[in-house]
Each structure stands twice: as C-alpha cells, then as structure tokens.
C-alpha positions in Angstrom: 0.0 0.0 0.0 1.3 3.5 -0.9 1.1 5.6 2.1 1.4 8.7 0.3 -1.9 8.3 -1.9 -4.0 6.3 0.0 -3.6 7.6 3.6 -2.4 11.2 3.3 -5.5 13.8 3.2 -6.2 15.3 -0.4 -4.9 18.2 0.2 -1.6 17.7 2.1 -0.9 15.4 -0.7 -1.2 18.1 -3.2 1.2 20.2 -1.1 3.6 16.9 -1.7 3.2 16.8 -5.6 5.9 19.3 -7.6 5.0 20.4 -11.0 7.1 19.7 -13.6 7.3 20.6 -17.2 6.2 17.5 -19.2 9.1 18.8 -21.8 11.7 19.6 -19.4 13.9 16.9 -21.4 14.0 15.8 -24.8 15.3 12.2 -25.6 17.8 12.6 -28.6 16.1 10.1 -31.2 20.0 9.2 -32.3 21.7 8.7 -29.2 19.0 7.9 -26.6 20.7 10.9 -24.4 18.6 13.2 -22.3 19.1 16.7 -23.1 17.4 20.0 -21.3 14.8 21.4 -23.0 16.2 25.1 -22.8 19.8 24.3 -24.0 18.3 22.5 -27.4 16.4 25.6 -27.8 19.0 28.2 -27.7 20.8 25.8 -30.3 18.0 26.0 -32.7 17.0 22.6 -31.8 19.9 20.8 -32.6 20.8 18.1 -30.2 24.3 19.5 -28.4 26.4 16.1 -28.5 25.1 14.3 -31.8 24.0 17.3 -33.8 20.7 15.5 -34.5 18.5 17.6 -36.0 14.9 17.9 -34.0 11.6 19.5 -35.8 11.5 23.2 -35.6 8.0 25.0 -35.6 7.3 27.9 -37.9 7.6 30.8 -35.4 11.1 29.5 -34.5 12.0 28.7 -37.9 11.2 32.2 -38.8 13.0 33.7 -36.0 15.6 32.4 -36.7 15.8 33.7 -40.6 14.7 37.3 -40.3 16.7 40.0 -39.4 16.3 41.0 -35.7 13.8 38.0 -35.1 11.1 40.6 -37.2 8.5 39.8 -39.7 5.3 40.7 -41.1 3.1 38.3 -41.1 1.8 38.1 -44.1 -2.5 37.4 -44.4 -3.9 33.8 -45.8 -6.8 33.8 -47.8 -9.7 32.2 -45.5 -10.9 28.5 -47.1 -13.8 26.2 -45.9 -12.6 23.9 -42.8 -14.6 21.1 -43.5 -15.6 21.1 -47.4 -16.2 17.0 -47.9 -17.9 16.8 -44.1 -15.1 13.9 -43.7 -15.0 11.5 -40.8 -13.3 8.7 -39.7 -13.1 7.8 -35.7 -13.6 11.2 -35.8 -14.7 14.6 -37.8 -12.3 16.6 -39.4 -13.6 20.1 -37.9 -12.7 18.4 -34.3 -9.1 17.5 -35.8 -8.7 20.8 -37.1 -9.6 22.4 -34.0 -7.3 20.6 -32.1 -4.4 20.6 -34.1 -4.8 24.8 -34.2 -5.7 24.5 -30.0 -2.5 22.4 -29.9 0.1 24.7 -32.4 -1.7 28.4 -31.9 -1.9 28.4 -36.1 -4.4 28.4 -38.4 -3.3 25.7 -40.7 0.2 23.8 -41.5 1.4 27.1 -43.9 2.9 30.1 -42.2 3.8 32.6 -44.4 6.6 36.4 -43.6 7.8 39.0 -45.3 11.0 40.7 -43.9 14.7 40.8 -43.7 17.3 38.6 -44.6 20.5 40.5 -44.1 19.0 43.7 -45.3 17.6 42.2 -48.6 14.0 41.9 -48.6 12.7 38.0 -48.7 9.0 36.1 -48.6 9.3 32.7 -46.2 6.5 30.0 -46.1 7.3 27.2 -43.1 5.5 24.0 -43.1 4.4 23.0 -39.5 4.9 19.1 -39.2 3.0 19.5 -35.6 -0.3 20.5 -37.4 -1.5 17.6 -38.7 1.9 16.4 -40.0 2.3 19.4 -42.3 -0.5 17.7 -44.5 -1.0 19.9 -47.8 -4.6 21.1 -48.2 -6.7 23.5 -49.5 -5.6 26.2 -46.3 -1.6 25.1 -47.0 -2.2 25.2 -51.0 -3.8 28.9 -50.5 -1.1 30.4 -48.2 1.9 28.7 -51.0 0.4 30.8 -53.6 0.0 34.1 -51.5 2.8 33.8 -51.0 4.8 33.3 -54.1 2.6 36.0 -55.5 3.4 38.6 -52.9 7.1 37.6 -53.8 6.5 38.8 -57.5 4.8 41.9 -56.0 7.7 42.4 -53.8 10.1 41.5 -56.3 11.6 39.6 -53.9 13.2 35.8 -53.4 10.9 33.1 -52.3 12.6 30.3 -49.6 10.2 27.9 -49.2 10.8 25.5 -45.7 8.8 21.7 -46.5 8.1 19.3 -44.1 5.0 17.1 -44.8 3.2 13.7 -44.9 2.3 14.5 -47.8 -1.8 15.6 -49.4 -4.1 15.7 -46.7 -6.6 12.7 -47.3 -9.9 14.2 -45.2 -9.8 17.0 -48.3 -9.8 14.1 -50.7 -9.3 15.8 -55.0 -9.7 19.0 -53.1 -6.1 18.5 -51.4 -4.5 16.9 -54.7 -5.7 19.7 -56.6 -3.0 22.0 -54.6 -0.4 20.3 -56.0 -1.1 21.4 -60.1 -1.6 24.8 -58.3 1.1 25.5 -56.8 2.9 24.2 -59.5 1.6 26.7 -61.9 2.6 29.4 -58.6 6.2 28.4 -58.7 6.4 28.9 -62.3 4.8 32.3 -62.2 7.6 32.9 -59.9 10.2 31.7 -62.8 8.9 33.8 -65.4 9.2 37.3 -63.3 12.8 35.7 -62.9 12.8 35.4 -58.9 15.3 32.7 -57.0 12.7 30.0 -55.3 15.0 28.4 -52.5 13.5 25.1 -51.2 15.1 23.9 -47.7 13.9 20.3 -47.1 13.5 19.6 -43.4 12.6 16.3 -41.9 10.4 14.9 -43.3 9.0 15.7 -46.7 7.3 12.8 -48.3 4.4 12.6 -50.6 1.9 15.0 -52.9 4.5 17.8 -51.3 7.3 16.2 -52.7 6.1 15.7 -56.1 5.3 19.2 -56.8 6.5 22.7 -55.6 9.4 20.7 -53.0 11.1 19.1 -55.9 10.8 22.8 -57.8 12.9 25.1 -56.9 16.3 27.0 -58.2 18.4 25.5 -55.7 17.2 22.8 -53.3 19.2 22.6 -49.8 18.3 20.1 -47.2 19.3 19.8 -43.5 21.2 17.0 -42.2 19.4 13.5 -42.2 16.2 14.7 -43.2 13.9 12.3 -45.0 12.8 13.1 -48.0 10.7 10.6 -50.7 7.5 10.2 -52.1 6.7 6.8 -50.9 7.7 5.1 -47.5 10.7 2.3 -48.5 9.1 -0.2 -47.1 6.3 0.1 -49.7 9.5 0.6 -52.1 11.2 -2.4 -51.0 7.6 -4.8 -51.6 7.4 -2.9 -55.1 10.7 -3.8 -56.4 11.3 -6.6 -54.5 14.9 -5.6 -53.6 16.6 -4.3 -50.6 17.4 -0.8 -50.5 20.9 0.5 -49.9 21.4 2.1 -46.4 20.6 5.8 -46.3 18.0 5.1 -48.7 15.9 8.9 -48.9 18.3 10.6 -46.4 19.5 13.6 -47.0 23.1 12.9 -47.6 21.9 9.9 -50.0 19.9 12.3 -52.2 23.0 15.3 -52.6 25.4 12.1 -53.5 23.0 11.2 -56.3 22.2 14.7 -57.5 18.6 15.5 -56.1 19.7 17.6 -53.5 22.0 20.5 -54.4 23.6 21.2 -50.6 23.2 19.4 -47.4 23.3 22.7 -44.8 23.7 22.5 -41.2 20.9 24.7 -39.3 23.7 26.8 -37.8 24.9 27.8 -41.2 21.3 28.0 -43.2 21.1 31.4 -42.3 24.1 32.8 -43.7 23.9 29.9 -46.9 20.7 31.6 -47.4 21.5 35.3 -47.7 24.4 34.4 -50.0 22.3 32.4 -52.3 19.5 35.1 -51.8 22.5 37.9 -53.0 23.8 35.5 -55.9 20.4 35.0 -57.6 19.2 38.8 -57.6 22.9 40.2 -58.1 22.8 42.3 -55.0 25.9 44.0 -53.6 27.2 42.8 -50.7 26.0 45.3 -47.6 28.4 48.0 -47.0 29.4 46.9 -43.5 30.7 43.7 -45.0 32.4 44.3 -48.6 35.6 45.9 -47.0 36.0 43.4 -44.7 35.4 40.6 -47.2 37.8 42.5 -49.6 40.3 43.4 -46.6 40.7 39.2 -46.2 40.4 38.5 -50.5 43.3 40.8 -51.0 46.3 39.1 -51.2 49.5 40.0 -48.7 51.9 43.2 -49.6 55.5 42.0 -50.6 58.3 43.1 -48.0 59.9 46.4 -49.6 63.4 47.1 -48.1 64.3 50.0 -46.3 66.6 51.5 -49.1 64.1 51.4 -51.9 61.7 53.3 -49.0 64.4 55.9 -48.8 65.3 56.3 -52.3 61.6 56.8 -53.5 60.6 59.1 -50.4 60.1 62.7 -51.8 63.0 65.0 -50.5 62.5 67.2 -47.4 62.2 70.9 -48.2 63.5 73.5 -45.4 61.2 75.2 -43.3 59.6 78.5 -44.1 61.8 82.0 -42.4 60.1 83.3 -39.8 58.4 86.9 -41.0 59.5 89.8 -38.9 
C-alpha cells in the first residue's frame, strides 16, 4: 500500500506533488541521451552532442531567418474547414480544431515577409505539428500568396517543406493544390525570382512531387527524410533491398537530387548568399571591405633603401616673417 496516496489527506498530498514541465527533457532520437529542453532551444533545436536535427516550428524557424527576429506576417486567404464533411473515428472540424488548440496556427502554412541580411525576402514554413504538415486547401492557398506577394515584392521566395504529404480528409480538393502551386512556382520563374527550397525532416508525398522538388536550388538539412513513398512500400514494389541511407538527406545530394546538405547553424548565412547571388545584390556595406580586406592578397616586404630612395625630398622650413 502506498502511504502517500492512500492515507495522506487530499490536500496535504497536493502540497507533496511538484509540477514539472512534461518537456523539461527531450530524448535525442540518435543517441537515446537526455538533453534539457532550454539548451536545445537556444541551439535551434539541434541536439548539443550528436548534432541531431529535431523539428523546428514555424515561429522559430522564422525567428531564426529574419533580421532581428522581425516579420510581417503576411494574411492567408480564409478557405472552408470542413468542405467534404469527412469523418473517420472522428470529424475533421474536431481535428482541425485541435491541431490549431494544440500549435496556436491556423493551418500547417505560415507565411513572412521581412529581412534577410538587409535584402527583402517572402518565407513560407511547413508546421509538421499541425496535422503532419499535410498539404490542403488552407496550405495550397497560403503557398500561392505567398509566391505572389514575392512577385509583387520582387523579392526571393525560400520555401521550408516538411509534410506527410496531401491531406486525405480534403480528398481531390487536397490533390488539386499540387497542379496549383505548381503553376505558382512557375509564375515565380517567369518574373525571374530565386525560389529556394530547404527540405527539413520529413518531406514525403503530394508535397514532394510538386512545388518541393521545384525550386532553383534545393538545400536540405542533415538526415532529413525526403521521398515520395515510405521504402518499405518501395522495397515490396521492387522486390529488392534498399541501400542504407536510402531517402536521407546525404543519399539524395550524392546522387544529385539535392544541391547542398546545410547545417541549421549555417542556413542562415547559406541563405542570404544564395538570396544575394540569384538577384545580383551587392554585398552590404558593412561587409564588402572586410570581405575584400581578407580577398586581398598579402603586400611584398619592400626594403628600407628602396623606401628611402623613393621618399620625396624634405624641403626647409619657411623663415620666420619679422
């Protein structure tokens, strides 16, 4: 018999019972090691020791991009929640209204305009926590706001993925995003605006086979998953065992479908140079001396006689007037 809960009065025992934060640890997924919640924060959620990358929510991701931690958030064109009146163990509204209790968002699709070392840039983030980043008709709509206002704005377009994949309770409604933003991207291409594509763990599915796969240089951050279908459903298809590192990250840059595996710490700075490349901006004037100070190379040692030789001759100094 426990004492503590059986015999102590209610409320003595509640003076007994501490709070604590259910996410005071986090379990690296790699190395099984317990980490404090607070110091994988401030690291951008990176695991300290093993550098494993954890999922990153959109209002961090964009923090961490923008200039001063400042955006505008940009506004999403409203859709209907519900259009099929799907259900399964459960009605879609009630998912939906959880998943947006749960993450504070409207939908997977958060979309900023702001600063990216001075230059002006649009940002959509894909939130894996609502509903697993699932592209529907509310994800389709903010995409293409998005990439329009970059046209408007004449500005670059980085798009951050991480997805299931179509959402299924939208059924043709959901797959119809992918055309859509398909024809967005390419609108993009035409006014001649860089569309930067991080891949982020995971991306799989519809998302995948359209506007992820589209852009003008396609980055991806360590060990993320990326693939259209699971390889397990592969492996049954083809009847063949994949090699290891099958759909990683690493695996897709070696065979050419990835153009730069980035480290999180570094995607900032990867990203305003790429940003600068594409549009032909100038370097900002606080940087291009430096940067030119370290390109240029070393002076040659000059000896002391040629110094003397070549120093202009010493005139006498003015008389004094009386």
């Amino acid at each position: 018999m426990n004492w503590l809960t059986n015999v102590v009065r209610p409320k003595i025992r509640n003076m007994l019972r501490r709070e604590t934060p259910e996410n005071l640890w986090i379990k690296c997924p790699d190395t099984g090691q317990l980490v404090f919640y607070k110091d994988v924060e401030q690291n951008q959620f990176v695991i300290p020791g093993s550098n494993y990358h954890m999922r990153m929510g959109a209002l961090a991701r964009l923090r961490s991009i923008f200039d001063n931690e400042t955006w505008y958030d940009v506004a999403l064109p409203e859709v209907v929640a519900d259009p099929l009146k799907f259900r399964d163990e459960r009605k879609y509204a009630d998912r939906i209204k959880d998943a947006r209790t749960k993450t504070g968002a409207q939908d997977a699709v958060k979309v900023g305009f702001g600063k990216l070392e001075g230059n002006g840039v649009v940002v959509a983030v894909q939130d894996f926590d609502f509903m697993g980043g699932s592209l529907g008709m509310a994800a389709g709509e903010a995409i293409i706001r998005g990439l329009e206002l970059a046209v408007e704005k004449h500005s670059p377009f980085i798009m951050f993925a991480a997805s299931g994949g179509a959402r299924m309770q939208e059924g043709i409604l959901s797959l119809m995003q992918m055309p859509r933003t398909t024809v967005a991207v390419q609108m993009l291409r035409e006014a001649k605006l860089p569309y930067i594509v991080v891949l982020t763990n995971p991306t799989t599915g519809g998302v995948t086979a359209s506007y992820a796969m589209l852009g003008d240089i396609q980055l991806a951050e360590p060990g993320a998953l990326i693939g259209f279908a699971g390889a397990r459903v592969i492996e049954q298809t083809i009847r063949e065992k994949l090699p290891d590192g099958f759909q990683r990250a690493e695996y897709l840059r070696d065979h050419g479908m990835v153009d730069m595996v980035v480290h999180r710490h570094d995607l900032r700075p990867t990203l305003a140079r790429l940003c600068r490349i594409l549009t032909k901006t100038p370097l900002p004037a606080t940087e291009a001396p430096a940067i030119a100070a370290e390109a240029a190379p070393p002076a040659e040692p000059v000896a002391a006689a040629e110094i003397v030789a070549t120093a202009p001759e010493a005139t006498p100094p003015a008389a004094p007037q009386a």
